[in-house]
C-alpha positions as CSV (number, residue, x, y, z in Angstrom):
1,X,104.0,3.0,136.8
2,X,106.1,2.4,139.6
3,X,105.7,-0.2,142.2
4,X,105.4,1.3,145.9
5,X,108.4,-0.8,147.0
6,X,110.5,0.7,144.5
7,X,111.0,-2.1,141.9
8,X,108.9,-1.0,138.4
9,X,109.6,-3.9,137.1
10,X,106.9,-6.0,139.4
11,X,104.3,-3.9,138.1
12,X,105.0,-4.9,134.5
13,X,105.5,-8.7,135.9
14,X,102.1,-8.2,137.3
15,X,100.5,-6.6,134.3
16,X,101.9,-9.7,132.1
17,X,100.6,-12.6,134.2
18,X,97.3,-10.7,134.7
19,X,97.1,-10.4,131.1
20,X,97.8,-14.0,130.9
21,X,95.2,-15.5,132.9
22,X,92.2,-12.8,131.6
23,X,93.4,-14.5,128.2
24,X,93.3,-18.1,129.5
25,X,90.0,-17.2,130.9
26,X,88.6,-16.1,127.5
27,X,90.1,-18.9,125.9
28,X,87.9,-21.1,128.1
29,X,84.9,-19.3,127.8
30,X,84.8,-19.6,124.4
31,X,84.3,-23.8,124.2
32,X,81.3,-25.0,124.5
33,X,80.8,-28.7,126.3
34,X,78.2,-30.7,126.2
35,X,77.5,-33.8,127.8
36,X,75.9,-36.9,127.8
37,X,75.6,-38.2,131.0
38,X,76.1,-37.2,134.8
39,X,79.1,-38.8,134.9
40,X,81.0,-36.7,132.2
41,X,79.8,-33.6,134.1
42,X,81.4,-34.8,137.2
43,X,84.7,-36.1,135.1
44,X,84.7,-32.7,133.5
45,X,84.1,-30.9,136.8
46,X,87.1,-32.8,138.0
47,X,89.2,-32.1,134.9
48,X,88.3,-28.3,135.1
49,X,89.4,-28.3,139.1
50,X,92.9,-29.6,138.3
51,X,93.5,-27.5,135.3
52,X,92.2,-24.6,137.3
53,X,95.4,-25.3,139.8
54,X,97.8,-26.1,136.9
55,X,96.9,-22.5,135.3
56,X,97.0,-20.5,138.9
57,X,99.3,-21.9,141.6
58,X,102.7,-20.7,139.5
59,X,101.3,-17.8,138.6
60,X,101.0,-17.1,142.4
61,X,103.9,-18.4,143.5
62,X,105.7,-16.3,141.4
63,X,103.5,-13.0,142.8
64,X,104.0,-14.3,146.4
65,X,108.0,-15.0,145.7
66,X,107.7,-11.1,144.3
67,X,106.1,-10.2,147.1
68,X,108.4,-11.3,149.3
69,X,111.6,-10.0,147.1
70,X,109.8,-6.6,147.6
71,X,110.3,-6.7,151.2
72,X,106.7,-6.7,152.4
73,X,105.8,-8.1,156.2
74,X,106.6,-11.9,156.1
75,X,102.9,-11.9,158.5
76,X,101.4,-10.5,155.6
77,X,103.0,-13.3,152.8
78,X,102.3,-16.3,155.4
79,X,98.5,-15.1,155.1
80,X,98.3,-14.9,151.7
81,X,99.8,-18.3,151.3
82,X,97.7,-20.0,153.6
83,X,94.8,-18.4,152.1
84,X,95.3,-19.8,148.9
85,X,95.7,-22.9,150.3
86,X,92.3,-22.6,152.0
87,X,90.8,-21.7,148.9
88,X,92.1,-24.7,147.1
89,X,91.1,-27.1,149.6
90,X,87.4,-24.9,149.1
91,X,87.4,-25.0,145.4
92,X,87.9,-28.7,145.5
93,X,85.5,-29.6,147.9
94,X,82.8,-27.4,146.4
């Protein structure tokens, strides 16, 4: 598969770090947690937020840096970025 700017390797880069987080995902799914009290739900809530950003934000930094490198509209990459942004600020306030 070739990627429609003409770089095939960004496709495979894509594939890999898609692959990654599916298996991070799984990973995660797998433990169980349980809890004594309200408070270690919110301290694990809190935990699981930060890891959350730890496991994506390089992962898209990387894509977006790609994205860029394959010469798409900078509108279009400044959007993207502030959208993640917004949803960080969501998925921590939620």
């Amino acid at each position: 598969m070739e990627d429609p700017y003409g770089n095939p390797n960004l496709c495979s880069v894509n594939r890999f770090f898609t692959s990654f987080l599916v298996y991070l995902h799984n990973q995660r799914a797998q433990k169980i947690w349980y809890s004594v009290d309200a408070e270690q739900i919110e301290m694990r809530r809190r935990i699981r937020a930060q890891s959350n950003l730890t496991e994506y934000a390089p992962v898209f930094l990387i894509l977006l840096g790609y994205a860029e490198y394959g010469k798409l509209p900078t509108l279009f990459v400044h959007v993207i970025g502030v959208l993640f942004i917004l949803g960080r600020i969501i998925h921590t306030v939620y």
